[in-house]
C-alpha positions as CSV (number, residue, x, y, z in Angstrom):
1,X,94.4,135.4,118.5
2,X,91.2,135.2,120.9
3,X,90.0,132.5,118.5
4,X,92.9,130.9,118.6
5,X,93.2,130.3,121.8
6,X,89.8,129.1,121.7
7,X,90.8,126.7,119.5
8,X,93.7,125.2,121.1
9,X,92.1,125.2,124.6
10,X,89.0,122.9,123.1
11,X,91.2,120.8,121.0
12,X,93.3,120.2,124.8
13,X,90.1,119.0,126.3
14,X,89.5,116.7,123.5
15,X,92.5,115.3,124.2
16,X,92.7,115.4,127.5
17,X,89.2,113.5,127.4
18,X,90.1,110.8,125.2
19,X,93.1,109.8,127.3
20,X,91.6,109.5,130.3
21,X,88.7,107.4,128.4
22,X,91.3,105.0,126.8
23,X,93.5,104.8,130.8
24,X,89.9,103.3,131.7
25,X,89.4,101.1,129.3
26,X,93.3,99.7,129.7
27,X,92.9,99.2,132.8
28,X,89.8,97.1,132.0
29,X,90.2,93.3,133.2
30,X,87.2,91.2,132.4
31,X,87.9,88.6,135.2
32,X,88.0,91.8,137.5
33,X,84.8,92.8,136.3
34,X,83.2,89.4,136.7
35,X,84.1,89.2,140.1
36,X,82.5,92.4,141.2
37,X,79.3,91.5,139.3
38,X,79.2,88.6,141.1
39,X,80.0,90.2,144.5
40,X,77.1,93.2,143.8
41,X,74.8,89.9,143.0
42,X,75.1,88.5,146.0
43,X,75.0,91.7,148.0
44,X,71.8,92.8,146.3
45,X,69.8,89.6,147.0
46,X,71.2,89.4,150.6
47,X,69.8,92.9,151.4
48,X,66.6,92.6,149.6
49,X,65.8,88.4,150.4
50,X,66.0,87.4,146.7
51,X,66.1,83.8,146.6
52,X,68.2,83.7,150.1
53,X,67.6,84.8,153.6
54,X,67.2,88.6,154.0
55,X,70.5,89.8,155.3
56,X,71.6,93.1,155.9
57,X,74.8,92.7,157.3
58,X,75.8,90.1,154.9
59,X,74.8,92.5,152.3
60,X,77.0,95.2,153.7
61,X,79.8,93.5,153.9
62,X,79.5,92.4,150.6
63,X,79.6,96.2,149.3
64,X,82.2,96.6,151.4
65,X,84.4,94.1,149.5
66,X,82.9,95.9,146.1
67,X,84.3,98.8,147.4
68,X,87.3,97.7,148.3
69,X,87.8,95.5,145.2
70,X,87.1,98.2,143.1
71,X,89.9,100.4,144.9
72,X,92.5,98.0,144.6
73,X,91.7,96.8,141.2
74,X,91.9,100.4,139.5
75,X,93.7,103.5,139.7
76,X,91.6,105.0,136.7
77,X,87.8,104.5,137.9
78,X,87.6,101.8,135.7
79,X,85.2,100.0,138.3
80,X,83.4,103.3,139.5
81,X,80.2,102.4,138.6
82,X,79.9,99.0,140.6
83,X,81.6,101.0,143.7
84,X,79.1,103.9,142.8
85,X,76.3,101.2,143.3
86,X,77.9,99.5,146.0
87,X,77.9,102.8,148.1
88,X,74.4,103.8,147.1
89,X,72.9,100.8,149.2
90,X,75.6,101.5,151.6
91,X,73.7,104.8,151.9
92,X,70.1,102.6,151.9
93,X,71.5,100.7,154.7
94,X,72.6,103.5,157.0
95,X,70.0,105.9,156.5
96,X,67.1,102.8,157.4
97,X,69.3,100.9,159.7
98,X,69.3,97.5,158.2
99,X,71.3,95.6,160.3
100,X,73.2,98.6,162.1
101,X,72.0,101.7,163.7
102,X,70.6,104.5,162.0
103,X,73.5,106.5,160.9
104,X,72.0,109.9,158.3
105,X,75.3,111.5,158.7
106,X,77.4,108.2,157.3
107,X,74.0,107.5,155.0
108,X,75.2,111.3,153.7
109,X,78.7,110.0,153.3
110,X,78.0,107.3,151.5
111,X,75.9,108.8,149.0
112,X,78.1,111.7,148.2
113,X,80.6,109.0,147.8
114,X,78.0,107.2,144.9
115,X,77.5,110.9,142.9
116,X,81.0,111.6,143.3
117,X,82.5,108.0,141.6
118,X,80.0,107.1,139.5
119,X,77.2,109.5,138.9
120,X,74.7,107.4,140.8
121,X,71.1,109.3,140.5
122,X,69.7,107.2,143.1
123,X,72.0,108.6,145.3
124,X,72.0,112.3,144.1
125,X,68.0,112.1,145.0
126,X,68.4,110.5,147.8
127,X,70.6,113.3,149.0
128,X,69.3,115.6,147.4
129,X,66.0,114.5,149.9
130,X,67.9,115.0,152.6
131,X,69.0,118.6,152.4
132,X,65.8,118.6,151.4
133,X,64.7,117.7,155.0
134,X,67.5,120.0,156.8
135,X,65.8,123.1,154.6
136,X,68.9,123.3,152.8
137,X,67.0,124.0,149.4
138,X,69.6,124.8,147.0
139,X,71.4,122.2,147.4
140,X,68.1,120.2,147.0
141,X,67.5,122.0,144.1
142,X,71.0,120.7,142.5
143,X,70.6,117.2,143.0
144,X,67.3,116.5,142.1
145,X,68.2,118.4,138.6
146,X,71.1,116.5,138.8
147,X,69.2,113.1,138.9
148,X,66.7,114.8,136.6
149,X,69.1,115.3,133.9
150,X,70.3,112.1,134.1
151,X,66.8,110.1,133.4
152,X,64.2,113.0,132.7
153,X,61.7,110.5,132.5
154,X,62.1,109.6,135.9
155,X,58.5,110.9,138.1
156,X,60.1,111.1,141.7
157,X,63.0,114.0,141.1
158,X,60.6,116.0,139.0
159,X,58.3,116.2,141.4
160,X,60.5,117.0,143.8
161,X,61.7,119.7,142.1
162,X,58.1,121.0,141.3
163,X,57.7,120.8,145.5
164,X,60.8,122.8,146.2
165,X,59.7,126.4,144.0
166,X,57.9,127.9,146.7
167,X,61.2,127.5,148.9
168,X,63.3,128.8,146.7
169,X,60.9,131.6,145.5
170,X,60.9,132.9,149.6
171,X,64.5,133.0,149.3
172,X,64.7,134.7,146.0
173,X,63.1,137.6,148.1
174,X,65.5,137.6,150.7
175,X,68.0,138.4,148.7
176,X,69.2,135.2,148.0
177,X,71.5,135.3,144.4
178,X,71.9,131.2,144.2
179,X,68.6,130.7,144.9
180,X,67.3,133.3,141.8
181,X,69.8,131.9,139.8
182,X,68.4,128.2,140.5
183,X,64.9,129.4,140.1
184,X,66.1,130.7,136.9
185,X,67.4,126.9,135.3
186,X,64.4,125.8,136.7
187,X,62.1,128.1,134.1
188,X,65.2,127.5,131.7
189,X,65.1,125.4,128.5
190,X,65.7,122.1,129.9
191,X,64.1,117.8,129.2
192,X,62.6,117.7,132.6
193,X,60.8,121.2,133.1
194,X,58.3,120.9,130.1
195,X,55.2,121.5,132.5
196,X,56.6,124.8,133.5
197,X,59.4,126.0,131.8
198,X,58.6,129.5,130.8
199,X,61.2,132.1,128.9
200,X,60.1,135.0,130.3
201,X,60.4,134.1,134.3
202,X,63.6,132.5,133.5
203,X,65.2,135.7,132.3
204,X,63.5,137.0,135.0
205,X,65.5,134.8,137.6
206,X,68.7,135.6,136.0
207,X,68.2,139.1,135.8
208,X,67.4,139.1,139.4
209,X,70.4,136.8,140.3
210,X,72.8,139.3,139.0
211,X,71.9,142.3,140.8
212,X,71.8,139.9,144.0
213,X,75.5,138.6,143.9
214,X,76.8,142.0,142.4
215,X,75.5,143.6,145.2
216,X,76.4,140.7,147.3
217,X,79.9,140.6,145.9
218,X,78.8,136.6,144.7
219,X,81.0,137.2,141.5
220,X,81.0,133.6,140.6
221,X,77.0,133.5,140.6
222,X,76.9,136.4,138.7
223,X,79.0,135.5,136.4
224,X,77.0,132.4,136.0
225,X,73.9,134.3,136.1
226,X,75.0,136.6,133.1
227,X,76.7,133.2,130.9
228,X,73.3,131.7,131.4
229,X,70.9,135.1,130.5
230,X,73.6,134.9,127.2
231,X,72.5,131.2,125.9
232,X,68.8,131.5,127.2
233,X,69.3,135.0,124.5
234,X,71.2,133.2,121.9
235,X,68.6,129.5,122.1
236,X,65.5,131.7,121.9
237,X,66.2,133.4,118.8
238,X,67.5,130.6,116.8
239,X,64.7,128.3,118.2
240,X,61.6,129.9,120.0
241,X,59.3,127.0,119.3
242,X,60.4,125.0,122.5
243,X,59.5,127.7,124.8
244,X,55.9,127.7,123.9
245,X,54.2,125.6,126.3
């Protein structure tokens, strides 16, 4: 019964997946599309002086009109990833102040806005710099695996997550469950952490994480403490090659 409920529950999300994949694609107009390219374009070469005058406040209203564009043109998300650009450099602009004052609380808004529609890694490690900056170091820790994942090739976020262990390793000892549990993904099998990742201080982590959040009542975090310490378990005996480093 178990099994089949499995079953039925994966084949939903199949489904459930492929509808909302086809809604976007219907809802797909080429001329739409065009027009936004050519609108992100122009914005881009206004804010950076490509071939025209520099011009921030050209360029932000420019992403503006993406923005809004994009809204109007699709209840789907069919256009998310020009908005999800379009608010990144929104996020650029405010955070700098090109052509307005400095704004990091809007800069925030905007970029949450870009990893929420689209994704946007610039904008996750952008973000991800700025709770960074407020000390806030799991959610640091979250973005820039976030923008990791996305392009583990990328120097910038690894680096940055190589920077943040000795924050998260103080609050690990004060009793901190998400922060074990973070340390242990970063030791954890992943693309990006092949300079450090190590089997032994990841189970470690997530041993640790457990007894934190049980005895913090955290039950979600221990619950994704123990789901984790289960497919580090299960990945290490069928593979143990990758863990050697």
């Amino acid at each position: 019964m178990k099994k089949i409920l499995t079953i039925t529950v994966f084949l939903s999300l199949i489904i459930f997946i492929s509808y909302k994949t086809n809604i976007k694609a219907m809802d797909w107009n080429p001329e739409k599309a065009r027009q936004l390219g050519s609108l992100i374009n122009q914005a881009d070469k206004y804010l950076n002086g490509d071939g025209v005058p520099k011009d921030p406040v050209k360029a932000r209203e420019l992403f503006e009109q993406v923005i809004d564009l994009g809204n109007k043109s699709s209840k789907h998300g069919a256009y998310d990833s020009g908005s999800g650009h379009a608010y990144y450099q929104l996020g650029l602009i405010y955070e700098q102040g090109l052509g307005v004052p400095k704004d990091t609380s809007k800069a925030q808004q905007m970029y949450e806005q870009a990893v929420d529609l689209a994704n946007n890694d610039r904008a996750a490690f952008r973000l991800g710099k700025m709770y960074e900056t407020s000390q806030d170091y799991n959610k640091a820790y979250g973005l820039f695996a976030k923008t990791a994942t996305i392009d583990p090739y990328k120097k910038e976020p690894i680096e940055a997550l190589k920077n943040i262990i000795p924050q998260l390793e103080k609050l690990s000892e004060q009793n901190n469950a998400q922060a074990s549990y973070n340390l242990g993904q970063m030791y954890d099998l992943k693309e990006w952490n092949k300079e450090w990742r190590d089997v032994q201080k990841a189970r470690k982590m997530y041993l640790k994480a457990r007894k934190q959040a049980f005895e913090a009542g955290e039950k979600q975090i221990e619950n994704e403490a123990l789901q984790a310490l289960e497919l580090l378990e299960t990945l290490s005996r069928m593979n143990p090659q990758p863990w050697k480093r």
